[in-house]
C-alpha positions, -999 to +999 in steps of 0.1 A: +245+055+069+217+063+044+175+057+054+153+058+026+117+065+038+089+055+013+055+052+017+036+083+021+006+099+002-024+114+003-055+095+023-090+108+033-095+112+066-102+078+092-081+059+059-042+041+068-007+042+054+023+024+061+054+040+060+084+021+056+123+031+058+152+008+048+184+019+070+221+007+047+262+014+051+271+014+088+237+003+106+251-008+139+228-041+159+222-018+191+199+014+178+167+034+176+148+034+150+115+056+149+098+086+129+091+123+133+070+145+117+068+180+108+037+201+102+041+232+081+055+258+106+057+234+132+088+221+151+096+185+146+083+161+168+086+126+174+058+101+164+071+067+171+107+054+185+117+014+184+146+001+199+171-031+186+149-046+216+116-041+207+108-017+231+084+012+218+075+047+224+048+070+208+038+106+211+003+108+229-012+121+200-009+089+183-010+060+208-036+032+198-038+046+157-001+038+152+021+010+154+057+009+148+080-021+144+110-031+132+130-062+113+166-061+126+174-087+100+167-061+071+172-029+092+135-017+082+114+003+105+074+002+097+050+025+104+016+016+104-011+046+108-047+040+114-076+066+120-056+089+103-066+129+108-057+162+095-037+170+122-013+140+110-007+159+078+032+164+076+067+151+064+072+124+084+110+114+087+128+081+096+155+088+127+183+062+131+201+068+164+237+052+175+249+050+205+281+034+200+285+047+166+323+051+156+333+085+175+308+081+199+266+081+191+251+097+162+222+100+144+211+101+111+180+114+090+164+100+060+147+125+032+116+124+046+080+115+028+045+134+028+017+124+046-015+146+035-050+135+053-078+152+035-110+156+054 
């Protein structure tokens, strides 16, 4: 499985991006999809998580300025951030997550693109 995670840039603060990450090769129907993020000398955290459903989860820290969805069809995952702040500078990553992967679940990582908010 490969994601490819494009999207990011640089936007001044209260501005929007959308990220967007195509997921190829073994991309099973029943997943996860979502983003993390990573602020320099930070831990990863998760932003956003989607499942094959529909059903969503965000970090509290960017409920109601980010929206994540999905086209099962195409095996994209959107994100679309709004209000953005400083605090969202960071690489944000695409997260693919199998539960009945071959061998049991797995999850894979795409390369991960930069987000930089300038106040």
């Amino acid at each position: 499985v490969q994601l490819q995670a494009s999207g990011g840039g640089v936007v001044q603060a209260g501005g929007s991006l959308r990220l967007s990450c195509a997921a190829s090769g073994r991309v099973f129907s029943i997943n996860v999809m979502g983003w993390y993020r990573q602020a320099p000398g930070k831990q990863r955290e998760l932003v956003a998580r989607i499942t094959n459903t529909g059903s969503s989860d965000y970090a509290a820290s960017v409920k109601d300025r980010f929206t994540i969805s999905r086209d099962n069809a195409k095996n994209m995952v959107y994100l679309h951030m709004t209000g953005l702040k400083s605090d969202d500078t960071a690489v944000y990553y695409c997260n693919l997550y199998q539960p009945y992967d071959d061998d049991g679940a797995k999850e894979y990582w795409g390369q991960g693109t930069q987000v930089t908010v300038s106040s």
